[in-house]
Structures are given as structure tokens and as C-alpha cells.
LUMZAVO-915075 format. One record per residue (C-alpha): residue in three letters; x, y, z; residue number from 0. Coordinates in steps of 0.02 Angstrom, whole numbers, plus 32768, in hexadecimal, padded with zeros to 4 digits. Example, Ala and Ser with C-alpha at 12.3 -4.5 7.8 and 13.67 -1.06 7.14 Angstrom:
BEGIN
+------+------+------+------+-----+
! type !   px !   py !   pz ! seq !
+------+------+------+------+-----+
!  ALA ! 8267 ! 7F1F ! 8186 !   0 !
!  SER ! 82AC ! 7FCB ! 8165 !   1 !
+------+------+------+------+-----+
This chain:
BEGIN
+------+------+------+------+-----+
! type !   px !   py !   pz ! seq !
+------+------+------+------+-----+
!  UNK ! D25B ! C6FB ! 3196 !   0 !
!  UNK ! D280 ! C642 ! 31BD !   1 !
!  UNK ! D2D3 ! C5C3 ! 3167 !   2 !
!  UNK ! D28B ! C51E ! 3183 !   3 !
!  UNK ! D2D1 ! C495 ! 312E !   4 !
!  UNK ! D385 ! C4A7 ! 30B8 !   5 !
!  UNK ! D3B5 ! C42E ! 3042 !   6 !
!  UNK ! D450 ! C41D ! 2FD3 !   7 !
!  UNK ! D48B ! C3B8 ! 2F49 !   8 !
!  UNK ! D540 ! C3A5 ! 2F10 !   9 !
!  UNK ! D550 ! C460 ! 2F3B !  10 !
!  UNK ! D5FD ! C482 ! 2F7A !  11 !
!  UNK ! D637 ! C3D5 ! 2FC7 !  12 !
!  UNK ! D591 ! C3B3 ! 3008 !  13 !
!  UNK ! D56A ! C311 ! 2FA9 !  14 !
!  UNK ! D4C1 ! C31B ! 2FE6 !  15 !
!  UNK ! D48C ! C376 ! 3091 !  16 !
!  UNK ! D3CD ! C3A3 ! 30D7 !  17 !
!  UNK ! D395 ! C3E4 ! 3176 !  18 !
!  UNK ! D314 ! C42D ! 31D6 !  19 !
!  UNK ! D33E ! C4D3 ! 321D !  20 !
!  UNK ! D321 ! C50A ! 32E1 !  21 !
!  UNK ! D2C7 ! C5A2 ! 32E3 !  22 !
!  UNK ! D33C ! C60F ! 3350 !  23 !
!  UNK ! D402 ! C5E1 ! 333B !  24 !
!  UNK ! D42F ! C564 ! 32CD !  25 !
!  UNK ! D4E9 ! C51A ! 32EE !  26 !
!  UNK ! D56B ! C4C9 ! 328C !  27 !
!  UNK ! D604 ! C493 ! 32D1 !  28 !
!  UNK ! D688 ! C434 ! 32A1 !  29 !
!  UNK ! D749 ! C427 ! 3254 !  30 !
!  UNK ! D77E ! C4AF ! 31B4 !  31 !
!  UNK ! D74F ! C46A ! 3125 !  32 !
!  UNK ! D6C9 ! C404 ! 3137 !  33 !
!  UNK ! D62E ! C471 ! 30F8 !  34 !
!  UNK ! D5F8 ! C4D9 ! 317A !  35 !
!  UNK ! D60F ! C571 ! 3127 !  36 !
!  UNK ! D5C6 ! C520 ! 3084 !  37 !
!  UNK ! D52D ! C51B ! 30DA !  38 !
!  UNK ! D522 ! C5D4 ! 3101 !  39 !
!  UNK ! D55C ! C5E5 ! 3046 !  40 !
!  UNK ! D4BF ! C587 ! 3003 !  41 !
!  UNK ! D44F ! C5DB ! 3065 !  42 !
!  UNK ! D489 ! C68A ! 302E !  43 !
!  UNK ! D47F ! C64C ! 2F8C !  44 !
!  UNK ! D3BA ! C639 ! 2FA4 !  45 !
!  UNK ! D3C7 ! C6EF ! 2FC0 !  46 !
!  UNK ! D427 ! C752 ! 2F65 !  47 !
!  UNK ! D43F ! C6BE ! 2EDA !  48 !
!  UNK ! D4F5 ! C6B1 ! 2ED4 !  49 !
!  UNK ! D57A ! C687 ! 2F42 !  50 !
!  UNK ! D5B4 ! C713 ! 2FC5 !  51 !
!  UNK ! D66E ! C6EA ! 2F97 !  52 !
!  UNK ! D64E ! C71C ! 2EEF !  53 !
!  UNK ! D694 ! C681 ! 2EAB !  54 !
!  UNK ! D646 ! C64E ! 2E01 !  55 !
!  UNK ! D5BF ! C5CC ! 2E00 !  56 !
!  UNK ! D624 ! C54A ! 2DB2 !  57 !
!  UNK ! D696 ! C54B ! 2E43 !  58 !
!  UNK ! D5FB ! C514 ! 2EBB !  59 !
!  UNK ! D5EC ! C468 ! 2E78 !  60 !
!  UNK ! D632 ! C3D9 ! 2EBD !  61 !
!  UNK ! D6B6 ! C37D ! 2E5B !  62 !
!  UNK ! D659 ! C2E3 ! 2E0A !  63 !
!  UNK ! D5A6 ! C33C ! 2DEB !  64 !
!  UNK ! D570 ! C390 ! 2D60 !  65 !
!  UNK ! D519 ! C41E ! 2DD2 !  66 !
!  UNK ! D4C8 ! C444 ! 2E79 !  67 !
!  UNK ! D41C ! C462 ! 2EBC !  68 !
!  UNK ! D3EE ! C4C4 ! 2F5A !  69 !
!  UNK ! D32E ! C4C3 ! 2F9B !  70 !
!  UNK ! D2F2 ! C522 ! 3029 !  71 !
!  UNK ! D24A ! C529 ! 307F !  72 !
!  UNK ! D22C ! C5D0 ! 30CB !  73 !
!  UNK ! D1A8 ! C63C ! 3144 !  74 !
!  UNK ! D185 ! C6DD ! 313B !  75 !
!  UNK ! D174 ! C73E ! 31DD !  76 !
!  UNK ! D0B6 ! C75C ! 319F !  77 !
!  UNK ! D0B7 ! C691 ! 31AB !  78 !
!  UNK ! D0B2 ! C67A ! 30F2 !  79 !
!  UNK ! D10C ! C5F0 ! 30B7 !  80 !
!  UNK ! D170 ! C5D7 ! 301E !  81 !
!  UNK ! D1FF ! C580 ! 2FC6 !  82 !
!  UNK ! D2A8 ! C59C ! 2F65 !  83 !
!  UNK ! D2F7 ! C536 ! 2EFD !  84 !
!  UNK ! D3A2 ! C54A ! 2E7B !  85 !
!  UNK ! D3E1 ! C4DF ! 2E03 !  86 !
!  UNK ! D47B ! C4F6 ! 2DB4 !  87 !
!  UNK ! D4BA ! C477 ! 2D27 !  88 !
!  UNK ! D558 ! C465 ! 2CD5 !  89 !
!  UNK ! D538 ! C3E3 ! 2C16 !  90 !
!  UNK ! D565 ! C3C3 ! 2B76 !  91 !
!  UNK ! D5CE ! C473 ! 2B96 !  92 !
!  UNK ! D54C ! C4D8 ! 2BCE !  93 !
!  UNK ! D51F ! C52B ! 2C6E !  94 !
!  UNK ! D460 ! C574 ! 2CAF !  95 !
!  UNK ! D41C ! C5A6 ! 2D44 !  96 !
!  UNK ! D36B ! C582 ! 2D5C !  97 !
!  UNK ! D317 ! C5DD ! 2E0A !  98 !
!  UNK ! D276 ! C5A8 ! 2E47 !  99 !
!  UNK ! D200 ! C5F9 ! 2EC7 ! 100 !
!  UNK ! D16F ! C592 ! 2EEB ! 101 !
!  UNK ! D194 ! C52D ! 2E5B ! 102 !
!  UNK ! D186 ! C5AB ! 2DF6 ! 103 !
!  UNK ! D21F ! C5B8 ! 2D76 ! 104 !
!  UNK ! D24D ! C66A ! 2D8C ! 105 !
!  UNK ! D2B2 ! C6E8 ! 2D0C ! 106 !
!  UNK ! D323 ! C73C ! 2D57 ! 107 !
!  UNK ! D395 ! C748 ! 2E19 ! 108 !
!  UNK ! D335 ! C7DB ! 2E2A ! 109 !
!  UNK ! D2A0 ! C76B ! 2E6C ! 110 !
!  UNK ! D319 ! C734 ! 2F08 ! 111 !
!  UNK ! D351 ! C7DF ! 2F34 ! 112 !
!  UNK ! D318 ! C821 ! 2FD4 ! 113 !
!  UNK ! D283 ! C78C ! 2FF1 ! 114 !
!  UNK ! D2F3 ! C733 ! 307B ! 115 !
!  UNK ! D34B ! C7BC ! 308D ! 116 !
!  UNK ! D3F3 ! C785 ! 3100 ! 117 !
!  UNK ! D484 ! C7B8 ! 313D ! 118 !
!  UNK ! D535 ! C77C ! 313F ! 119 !
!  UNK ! D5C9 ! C78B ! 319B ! 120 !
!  UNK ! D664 ! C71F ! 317D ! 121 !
!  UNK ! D725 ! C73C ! 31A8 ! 122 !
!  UNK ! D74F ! C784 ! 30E3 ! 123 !
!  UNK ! D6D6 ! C81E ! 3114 ! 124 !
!  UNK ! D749 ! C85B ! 3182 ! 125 !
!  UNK ! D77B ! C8CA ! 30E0 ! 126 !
!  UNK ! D6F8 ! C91A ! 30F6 ! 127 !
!  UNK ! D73B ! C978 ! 3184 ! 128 !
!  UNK ! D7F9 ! C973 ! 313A ! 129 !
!  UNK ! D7E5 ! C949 ! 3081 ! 130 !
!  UNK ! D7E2 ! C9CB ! 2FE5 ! 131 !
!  UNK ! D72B ! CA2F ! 2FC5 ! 132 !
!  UNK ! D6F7 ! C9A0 ! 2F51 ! 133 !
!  UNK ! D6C7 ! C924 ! 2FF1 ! 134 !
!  UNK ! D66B ! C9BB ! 302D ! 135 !
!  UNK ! D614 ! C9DB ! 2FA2 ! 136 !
!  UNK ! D5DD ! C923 ! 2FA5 ! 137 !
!  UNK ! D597 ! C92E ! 3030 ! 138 !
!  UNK ! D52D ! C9D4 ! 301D ! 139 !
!  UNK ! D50A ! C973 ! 2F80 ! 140 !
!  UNK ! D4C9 ! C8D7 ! 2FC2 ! 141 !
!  UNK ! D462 ! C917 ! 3056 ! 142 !
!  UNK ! D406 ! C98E ! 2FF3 ! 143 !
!  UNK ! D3E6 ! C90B ! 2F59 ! 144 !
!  UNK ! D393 ! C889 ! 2FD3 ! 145 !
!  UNK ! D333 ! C944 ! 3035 ! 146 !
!  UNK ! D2E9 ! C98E ! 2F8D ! 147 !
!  UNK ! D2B9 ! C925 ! 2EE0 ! 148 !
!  UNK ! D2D3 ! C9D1 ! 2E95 ! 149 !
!  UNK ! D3A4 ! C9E1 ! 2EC4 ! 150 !
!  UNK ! D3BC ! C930 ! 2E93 ! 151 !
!  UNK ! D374 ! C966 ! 2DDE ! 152 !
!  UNK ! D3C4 ! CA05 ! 2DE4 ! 153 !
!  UNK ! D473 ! C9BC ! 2E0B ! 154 !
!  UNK ! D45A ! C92B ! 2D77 ! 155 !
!  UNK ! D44B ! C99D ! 2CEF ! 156 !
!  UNK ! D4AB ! CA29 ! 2D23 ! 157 !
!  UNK ! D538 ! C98F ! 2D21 ! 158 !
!  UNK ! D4F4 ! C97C ! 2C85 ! 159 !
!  UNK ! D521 ! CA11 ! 2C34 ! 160 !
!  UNK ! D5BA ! CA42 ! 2C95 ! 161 !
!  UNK ! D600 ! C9A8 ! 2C1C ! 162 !
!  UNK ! D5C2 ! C9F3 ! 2BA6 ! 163 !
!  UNK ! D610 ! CA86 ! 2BB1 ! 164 !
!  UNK ! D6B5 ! CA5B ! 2BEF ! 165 !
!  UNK ! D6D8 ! C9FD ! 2B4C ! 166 !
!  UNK ! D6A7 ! CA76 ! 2AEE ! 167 !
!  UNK ! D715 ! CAE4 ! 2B3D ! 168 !
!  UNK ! D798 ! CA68 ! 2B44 ! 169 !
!  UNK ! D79D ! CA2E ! 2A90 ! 170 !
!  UNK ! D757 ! CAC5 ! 2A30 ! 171 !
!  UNK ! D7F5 ! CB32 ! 29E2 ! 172 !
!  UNK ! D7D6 ! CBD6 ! 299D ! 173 !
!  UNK ! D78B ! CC87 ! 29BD ! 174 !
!  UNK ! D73D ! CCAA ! 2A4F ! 175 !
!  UNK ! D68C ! CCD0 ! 29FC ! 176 !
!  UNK ! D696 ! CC2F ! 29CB ! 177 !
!  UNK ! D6A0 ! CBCE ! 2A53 ! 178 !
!  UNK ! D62A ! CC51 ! 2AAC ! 179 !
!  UNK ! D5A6 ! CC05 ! 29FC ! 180 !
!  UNK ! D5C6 ! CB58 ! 2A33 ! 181 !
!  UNK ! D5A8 ! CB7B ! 2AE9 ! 182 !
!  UNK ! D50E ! CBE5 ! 2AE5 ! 183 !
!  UNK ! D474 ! CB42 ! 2ACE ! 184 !
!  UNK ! D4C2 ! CB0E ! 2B62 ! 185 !
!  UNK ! D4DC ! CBB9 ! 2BBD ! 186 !
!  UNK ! D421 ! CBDA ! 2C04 ! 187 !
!  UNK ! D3FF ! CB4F ! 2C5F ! 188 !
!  UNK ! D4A5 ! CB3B ! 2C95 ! 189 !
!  UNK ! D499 ! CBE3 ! 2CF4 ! 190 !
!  UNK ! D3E5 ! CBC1 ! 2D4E ! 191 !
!  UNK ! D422 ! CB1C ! 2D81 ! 192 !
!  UNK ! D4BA ! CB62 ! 2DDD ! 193 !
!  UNK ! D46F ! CBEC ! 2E21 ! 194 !
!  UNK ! D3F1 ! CB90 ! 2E69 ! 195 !
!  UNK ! D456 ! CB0A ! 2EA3 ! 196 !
!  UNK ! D4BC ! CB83 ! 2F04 ! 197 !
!  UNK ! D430 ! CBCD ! 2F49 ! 198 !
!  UNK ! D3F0 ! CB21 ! 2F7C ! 199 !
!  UNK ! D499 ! CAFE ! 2FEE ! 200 !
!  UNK ! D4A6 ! CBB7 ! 3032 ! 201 !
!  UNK ! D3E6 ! CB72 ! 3070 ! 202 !
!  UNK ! D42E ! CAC9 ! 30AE ! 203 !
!  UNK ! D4BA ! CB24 ! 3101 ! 204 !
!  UNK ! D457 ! CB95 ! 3155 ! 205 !
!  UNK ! D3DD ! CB01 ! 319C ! 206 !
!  UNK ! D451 ! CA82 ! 31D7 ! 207 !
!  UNK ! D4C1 ! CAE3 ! 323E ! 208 !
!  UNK ! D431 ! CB06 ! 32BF ! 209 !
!  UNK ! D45B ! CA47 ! 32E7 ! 210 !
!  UNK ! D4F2 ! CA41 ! 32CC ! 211 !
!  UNK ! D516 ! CAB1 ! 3365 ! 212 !
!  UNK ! D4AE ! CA5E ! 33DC ! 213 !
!  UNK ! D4F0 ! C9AF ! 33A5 ! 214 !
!  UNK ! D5AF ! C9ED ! 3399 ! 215 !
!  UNK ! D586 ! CA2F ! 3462 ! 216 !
!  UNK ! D540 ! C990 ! 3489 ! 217 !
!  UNK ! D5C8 ! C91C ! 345E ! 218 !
!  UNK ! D676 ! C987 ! 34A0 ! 219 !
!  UNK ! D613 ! CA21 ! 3508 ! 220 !
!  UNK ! D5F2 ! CAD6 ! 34E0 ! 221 !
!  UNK ! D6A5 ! CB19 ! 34EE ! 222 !
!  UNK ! D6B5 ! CB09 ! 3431 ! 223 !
!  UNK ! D632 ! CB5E ! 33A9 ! 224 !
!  UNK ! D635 ! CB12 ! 3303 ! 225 !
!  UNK ! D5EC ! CB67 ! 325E ! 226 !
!  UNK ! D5E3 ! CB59 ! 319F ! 227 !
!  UNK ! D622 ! CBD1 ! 312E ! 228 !
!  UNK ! D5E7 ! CBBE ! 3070 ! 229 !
!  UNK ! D671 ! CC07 ! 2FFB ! 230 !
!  UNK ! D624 ! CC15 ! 2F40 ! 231 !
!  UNK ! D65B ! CC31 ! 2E98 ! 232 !
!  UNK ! D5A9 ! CC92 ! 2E86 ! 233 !
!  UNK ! D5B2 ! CD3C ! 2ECA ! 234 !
!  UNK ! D545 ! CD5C ! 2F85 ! 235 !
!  UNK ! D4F4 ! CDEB ! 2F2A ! 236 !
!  UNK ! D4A0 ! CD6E ! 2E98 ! 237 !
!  UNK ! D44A ! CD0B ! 2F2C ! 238 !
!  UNK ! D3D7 ! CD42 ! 2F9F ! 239 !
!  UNK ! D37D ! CCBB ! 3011 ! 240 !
!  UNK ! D307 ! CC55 ! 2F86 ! 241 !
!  UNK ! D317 ! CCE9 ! 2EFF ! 242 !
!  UNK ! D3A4 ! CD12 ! 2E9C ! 243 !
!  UNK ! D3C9 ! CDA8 ! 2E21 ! 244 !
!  UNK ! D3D3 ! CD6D ! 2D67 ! 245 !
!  UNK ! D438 ! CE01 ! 2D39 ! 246 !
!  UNK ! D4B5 ! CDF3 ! 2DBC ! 247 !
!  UNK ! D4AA ! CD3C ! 2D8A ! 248 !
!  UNK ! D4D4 ! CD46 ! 2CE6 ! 249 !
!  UNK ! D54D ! CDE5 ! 2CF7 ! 250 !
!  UNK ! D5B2 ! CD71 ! 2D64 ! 251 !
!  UNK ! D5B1 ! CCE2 ! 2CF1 ! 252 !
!  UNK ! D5E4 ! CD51 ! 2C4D ! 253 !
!  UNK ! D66E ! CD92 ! 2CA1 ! 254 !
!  UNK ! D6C3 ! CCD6 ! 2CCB ! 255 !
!  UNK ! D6BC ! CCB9 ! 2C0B ! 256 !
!  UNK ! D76B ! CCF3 ! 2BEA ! 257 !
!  UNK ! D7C6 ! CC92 ! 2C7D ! 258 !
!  UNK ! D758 ! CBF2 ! 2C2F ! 259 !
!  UNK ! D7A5 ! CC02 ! 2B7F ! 260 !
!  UNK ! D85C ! CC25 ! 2BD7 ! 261 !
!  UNK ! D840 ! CB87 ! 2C3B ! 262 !
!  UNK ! D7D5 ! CB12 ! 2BCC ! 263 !
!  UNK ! D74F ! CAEC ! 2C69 ! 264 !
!  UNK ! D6BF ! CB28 ! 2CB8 ! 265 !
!  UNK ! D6FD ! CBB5 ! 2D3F ! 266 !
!  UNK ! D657 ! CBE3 ! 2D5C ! 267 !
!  UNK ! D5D1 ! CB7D ! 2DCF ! 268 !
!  UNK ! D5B0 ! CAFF ! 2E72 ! 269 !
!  UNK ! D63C ! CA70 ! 2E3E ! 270 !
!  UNK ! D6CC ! CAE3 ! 2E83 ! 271 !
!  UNK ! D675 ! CB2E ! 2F1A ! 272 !
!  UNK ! D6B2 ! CB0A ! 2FCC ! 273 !
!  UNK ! D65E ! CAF0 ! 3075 ! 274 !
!  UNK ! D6C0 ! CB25 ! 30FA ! 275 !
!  UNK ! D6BC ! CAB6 ! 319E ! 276 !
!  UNK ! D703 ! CB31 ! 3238 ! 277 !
!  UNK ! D714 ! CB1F ! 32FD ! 278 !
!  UNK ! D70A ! CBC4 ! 334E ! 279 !
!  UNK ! D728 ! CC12 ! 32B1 ! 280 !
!  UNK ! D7C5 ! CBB6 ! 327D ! 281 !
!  UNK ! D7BB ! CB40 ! 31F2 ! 282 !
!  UNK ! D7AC ! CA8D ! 321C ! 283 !
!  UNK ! D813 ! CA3E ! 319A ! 284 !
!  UNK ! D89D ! CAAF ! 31C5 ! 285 !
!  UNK ! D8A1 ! CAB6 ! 3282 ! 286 !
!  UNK ! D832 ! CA44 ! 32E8 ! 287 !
!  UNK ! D86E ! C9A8 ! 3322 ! 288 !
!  UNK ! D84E ! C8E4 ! 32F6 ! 289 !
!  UNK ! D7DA ! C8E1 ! 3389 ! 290 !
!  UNK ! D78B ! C987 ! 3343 ! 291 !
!  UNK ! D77C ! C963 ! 32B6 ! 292 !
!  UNK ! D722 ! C8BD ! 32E4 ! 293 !
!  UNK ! D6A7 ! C911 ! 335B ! 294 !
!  UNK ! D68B ! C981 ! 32C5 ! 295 !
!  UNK ! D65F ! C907 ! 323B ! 296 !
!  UNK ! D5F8 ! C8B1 ! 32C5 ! 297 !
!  UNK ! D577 ! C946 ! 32F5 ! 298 !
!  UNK ! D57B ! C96E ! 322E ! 299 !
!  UNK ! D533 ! C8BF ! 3213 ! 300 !
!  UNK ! D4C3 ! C8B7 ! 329F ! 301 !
!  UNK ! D481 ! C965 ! 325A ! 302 !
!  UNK ! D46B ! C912 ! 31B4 ! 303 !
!  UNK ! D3EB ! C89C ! 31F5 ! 304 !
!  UNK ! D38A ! C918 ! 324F ! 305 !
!  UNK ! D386 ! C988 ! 31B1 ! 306 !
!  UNK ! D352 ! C8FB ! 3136 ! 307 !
!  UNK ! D2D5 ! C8E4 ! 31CC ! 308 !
!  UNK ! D295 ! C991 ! 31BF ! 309 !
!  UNK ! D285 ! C9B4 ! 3101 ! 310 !
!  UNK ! D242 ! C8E5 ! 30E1 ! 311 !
!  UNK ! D1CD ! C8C6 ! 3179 ! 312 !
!  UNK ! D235 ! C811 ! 3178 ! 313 !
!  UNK ! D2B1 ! C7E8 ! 31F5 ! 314 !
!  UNK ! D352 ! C7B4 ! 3195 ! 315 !
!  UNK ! D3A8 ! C710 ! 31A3 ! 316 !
!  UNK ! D44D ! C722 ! 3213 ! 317 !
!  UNK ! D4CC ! C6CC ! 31C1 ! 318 !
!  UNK ! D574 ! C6B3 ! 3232 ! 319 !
!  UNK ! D621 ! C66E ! 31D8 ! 320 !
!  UNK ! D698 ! C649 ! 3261 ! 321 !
!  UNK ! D657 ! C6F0 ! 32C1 ! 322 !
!  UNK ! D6AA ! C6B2 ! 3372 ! 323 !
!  UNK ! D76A ! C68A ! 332C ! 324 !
!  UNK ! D779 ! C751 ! 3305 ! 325 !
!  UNK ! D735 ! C778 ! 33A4 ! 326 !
!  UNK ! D773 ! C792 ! 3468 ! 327 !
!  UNK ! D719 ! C72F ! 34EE ! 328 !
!  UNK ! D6B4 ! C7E9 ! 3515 ! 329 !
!  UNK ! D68A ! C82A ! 347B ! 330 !
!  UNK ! D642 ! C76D ! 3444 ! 331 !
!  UNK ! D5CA ! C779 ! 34CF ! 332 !
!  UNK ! D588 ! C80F ! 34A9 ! 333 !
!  UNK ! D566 ! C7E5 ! 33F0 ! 334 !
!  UNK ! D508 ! C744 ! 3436 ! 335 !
!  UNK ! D4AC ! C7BD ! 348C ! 336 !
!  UNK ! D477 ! C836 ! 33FC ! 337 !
!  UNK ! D452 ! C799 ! 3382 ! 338 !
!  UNK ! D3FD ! C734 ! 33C2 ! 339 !
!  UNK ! D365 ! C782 ! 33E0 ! 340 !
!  UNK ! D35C ! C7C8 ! 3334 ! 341 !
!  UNK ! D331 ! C756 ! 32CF ! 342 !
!  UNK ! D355 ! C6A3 ! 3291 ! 343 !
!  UNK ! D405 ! C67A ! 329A ! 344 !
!  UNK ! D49E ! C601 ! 3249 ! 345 !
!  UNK ! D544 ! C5F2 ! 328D ! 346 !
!  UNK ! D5DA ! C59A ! 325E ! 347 !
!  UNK ! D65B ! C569 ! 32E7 ! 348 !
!  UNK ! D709 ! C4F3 ! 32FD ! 349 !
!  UNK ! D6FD ! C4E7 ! 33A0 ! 350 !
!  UNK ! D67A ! C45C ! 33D5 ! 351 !
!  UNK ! D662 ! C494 ! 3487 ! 352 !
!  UNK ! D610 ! C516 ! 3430 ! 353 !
!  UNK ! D564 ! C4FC ! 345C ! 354 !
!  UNK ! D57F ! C4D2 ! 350C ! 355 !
!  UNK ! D5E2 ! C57A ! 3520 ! 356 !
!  UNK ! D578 ! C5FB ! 34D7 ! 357 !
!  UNK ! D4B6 ! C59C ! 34BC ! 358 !
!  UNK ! D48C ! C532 ! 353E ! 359 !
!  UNK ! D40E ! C5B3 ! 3591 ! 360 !
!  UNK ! D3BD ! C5C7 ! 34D6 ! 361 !
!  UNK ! D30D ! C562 ! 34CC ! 362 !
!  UNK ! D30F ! C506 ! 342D ! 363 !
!  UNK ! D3BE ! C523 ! 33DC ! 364 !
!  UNK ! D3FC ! C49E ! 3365 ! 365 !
!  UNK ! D4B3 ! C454 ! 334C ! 366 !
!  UNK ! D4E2 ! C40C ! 32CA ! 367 !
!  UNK ! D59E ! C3B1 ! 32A7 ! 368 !
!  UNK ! D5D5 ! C3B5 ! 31EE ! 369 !
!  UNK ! D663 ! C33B ! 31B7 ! 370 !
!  UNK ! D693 ! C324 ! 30F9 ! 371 !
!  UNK ! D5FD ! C37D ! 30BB ! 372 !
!  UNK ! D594 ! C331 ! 3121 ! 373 !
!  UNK ! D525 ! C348 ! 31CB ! 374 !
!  UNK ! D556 ! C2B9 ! 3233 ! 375 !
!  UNK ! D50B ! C2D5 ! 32CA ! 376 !
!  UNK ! D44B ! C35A ! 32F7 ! 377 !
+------+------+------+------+-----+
């Protein structure tokens, strides 16, 4: 995948900002706060159609407008050439989103997810590797939405209903065969979508930390092993591989019907599982060090691309945030090395020497300086 020409409109404070994109690395350098990482932003948002910081879409527009639009053109690694465009607008109270693909107004995000499939790494994700199990969740979450149409469904209405039930159990006061009434329309689906969804990252899990290993033993060496423990709420014996017993299934799900009346939530299901990141069999967020912990995150994005790879038969766009502030002199060069071969690739820097340091023997690299939402210099 290749992202030829960007374009942005009152997005972020980018007043108005267009480009055309090298084919290899792509960099941006320049002070904090002038828009490089906006840039990165916008073209995640082509993506995954929303920003990766989560923040609302209101908070994307830059004071004075009434909205922003973003347009990419892209190519396909089959050479197949298409375009993106969003439109978000803010009137008369109102807010809508309209998403085109070829200029074709499309329904829903879903049409984004997983056809530029990209990749992201920025200095927040570091709670990935030291954060609660709801950043790692977000990330199973995330890779496997843009790797398989079917998860990204999945995960929507299984959302969906957890709502659903957790207000019901929330706000419904009473006997217990009453709530258990009000719950069952909801019950059946519920269970096959978080069975399956665990099923679906015990999968992922499984896949990813093949490459994980090599990458972790490229960047610090082979004196350290790490590996991926998946700790469910859904008992090992319901799953097995791409099959699942519906008995065991449901046995397991009757029996967390008490503790979800005593607590007024959903006990049961994918939202409170937790992947477990380890080093040589000791837990990552607990005893690895900052540079660890770095090198860690790292190889775990790096395998990301090369699993997206795998499962899409489209190399991922590389997306960079500051990548070369969290890192040592050693471990920086060695991430140059694994990315950029893989794919097409946008980094953010402060330091202007940048390019000089780490790029001059790359054929075709751009530079770019951004100043005050703008790109004052190619």
C-alpha cells in the first residue's frame, strides 16, 4: 500500500496542507507543536476513521472552521489505485461525517477498516507495555479489526449488546428471574460473539508471536525470549483452536449470572480479558526496564505490520510519532533497519539534522519541515 498524495483542510491546526508522498520514508521534522504529528493523525484517520488518540471528532477542527476535510490518493500493492476522502461538519448545531471511497458516499467506518491497513506507534503507546489490560486489549482489538472484516463486525455489536446488558443490569431492581427475563433477547448472541471473539485473539496470539521473537532478537540480541500469555474470562476448555464447545460455553456463562446481579455489570466476556506481555517469563509491566520495555513495544509493532501483511496481502503504512526521542542511539538504528524495508513509511522528528543522520544513504526519501500547521520547506 502507498499513499500518494495527502491533503488536509482545517483538520487540527492545519489551515490547509497537501503533499505528494515519497514512496519509501516520508519525513517531517520540525519544533512541538507545529503539526507534525497531525499529519500522522489524518492519515490514520483515512484508515481506521477516527483519530488514534481517541479524541472526539469535534476536537479535530481548527478553531475558526466549521469542520475539516482529509483526501488521500492511494495504491494498492496490486497497482490499483484509489482514493479516500472524510468530511466532517459542525452547523446550525449539528455534526455528520460523510466518508467517501472513490467518490462514492459510503455508510458506515466499516468501509475504511483494514483497506489501508497501517500501523502506529507514538510515545502514549508506551502503555501498552506498562498501562492497565484495557491498552492491551486495544491493541489486540485494532490489529485484528483492520486483519479480518469479520472481528471488526463481531466486536461492533458485541459492544452493542454488552450496553445493553450492563444497563439492564445496572438499573433493573428486583428478583433475579427477572432480570435473568430482561436479559435473555440479548443472551444468545451475546455468548457466540464472545466466544468467538476470544477464540479469534487466542488465534492472533498464537500467530504474531512467531515474529515477535525474531524481531525482539533482532533489535537487543537473543539473550532475552519474549512471549504472550492470553489470560481469559472464558474457560481454556470452551475453546479449542477455531471450534469451541457450546455447552461448556454456555455452562460457563450461566454460572457468572449471580456475580452479575451482585455487581450490576457484565462479569462474563472479552472486555475484561488480559494479554500478558513477559521477558523470559517475567511480566513486562512489572519487571522489565524503560529500555525493555521500549525494545518490547518496538518488535510488537514491527510484528504488527508483518501480520496485517500476512492475513491482507497489503503492506501496511508505517506510521512513526516521535519514534527516535524514546530511543538510545543503538536501538534507533536497528529499528531504521527493520522499517524501512517494509513498507512505506512516515516519521515525525524535532531534531532537524534528522535526515542527514539516519537517511542520507536512502534513494528517494522525502523531508518535509512543518511550522504553524504548515509545510514550509519539501
Amino acid at each position: 500500500m502507498k499513499l500518494e498524495k495527502l491533503s488536509l483542510h482545517g483538520f487540527r491546526n492545519h489551515y490547509k496542507t497537501e503533499f505528494k508522498c515519497s514512496s519509501t520514508v516520508n519525513l517531517f521534522v520540525g519544533r512541538n507543536g507545529q503539526g507534525k504529528t497531525n499529519i500522522l493523525e489524518a492519515i490514520a484517520y483515512l484508515s481506521i476513521g477516527k483519530s488514534f488518540f481517541s479524541a472526539p471528532d469535534n476536537n479535530l477542527v481548527r478553531r475558526g472552521n466549521e469542520g475539516f476535510v482529509i483526501h488521500g490518493s492511494f495504491r494498492s500493492d496490486s497497482n490499483v489505485s484509489y482514493s479516500v476522502g472524510i468530511r466532517y461538519t459542525e452547523k446550525d448545531g449539528g455534526r455528520r461525517k460523510e466518508i467517501r471511497i472513490n467518490n462514492k458516499e459510503e455508510d458506515r467506518v466499516s468501509a475504511l477498516i483494514g483497506k489501508s491497513p497501517v500501523v502506529i506507534l507514538y510515545p502514549e503507546q508506551h502503555a501498552i507495555t506498562s498501562g492497565g489490560p484495557g491498552e492491551r486489549r486495544r491493541f489486540m482489538d485494532l490489529v485484528l479489526s483492520q486483519s479480518h472484516s469479520r472481528y471488526f463486525e463481531m466486536l461492533t455489536e458485541y459492544r452493542r449488546i454488552l450496553r445493553q446488558r450492563n444497563t439492564i443490569l445496572t438499573e433493573t431492581r428486583g428478583p433475579g428471574h427477572r432480570v435473568r427475563d430482561l436479559l435473555a433477547p440479548w443472551d444468545e448472541q451475546f455468548l457466540i460473539y464472545a466466544v468467538e471473539i476470544t477464540a479469534f485473539r487466542h488465534t492472533f496470539l498464537t500467530e504474531i508471536e512467531r515474529y515477535l521473537q525474531n524481531n525482539y532478537a533482532l533489535i537487543v540480541g537473543e539473550e532475552e525470549t519474549p512471549s504472550l500469555r492470553y489470560d481469559a474470562v472464558i474457560p481454556t476448555n470452551v475453546i479449542s483452536g477455531d471450534t469451541y464447545d457450546k455447552d461448556a460455553a454456555r455452562e460457563a456463562f450461566e454460572a457468572s449470572f449471580a456475580n452479575e446481579v451482585r455487581y450490576g455489570t457484565t462479569v462474563f466476556g472479552p472486555h475484561r480479558d488480559e494479554l500478558i506481555l513477559m521477558i523470559n517469563g517475567m511480566e513486562v509491566r512489572k519487571y522489565a526496564s524503560q529500555g525493555q520495555q521500549k525494545s518490547f513495544l518496538v518488535a510488537l509493532k514491527i510484528s504488527e505490520s508483518q501480520y496485517l501483511l500476512e492475513k491482507r496481502k497489503e503492506q501496511p503504512l508505517i506510521l512513526l510519532d516521535d519514534l527516535f526521542g524514546e530511543l538510545d542511539r543503538e536501538r534507533s538504528r536497528q529499528v531504521l533497519n527493520l522499517t524501512t524495508g517494509m513498507g512505506q513509511t512516515f516519521v515525525t522528528s524535532a531534531d532537524e539534522t534528522m535526515g542527514k543522520t539516519h537517511y542520507t544513504s536512502l534513494n528517494g526519501h522525502a523531508e518535509f519541515v512543518v511550522q504553524d500547521g504548515n509545510i514550509v520547506h519539501v
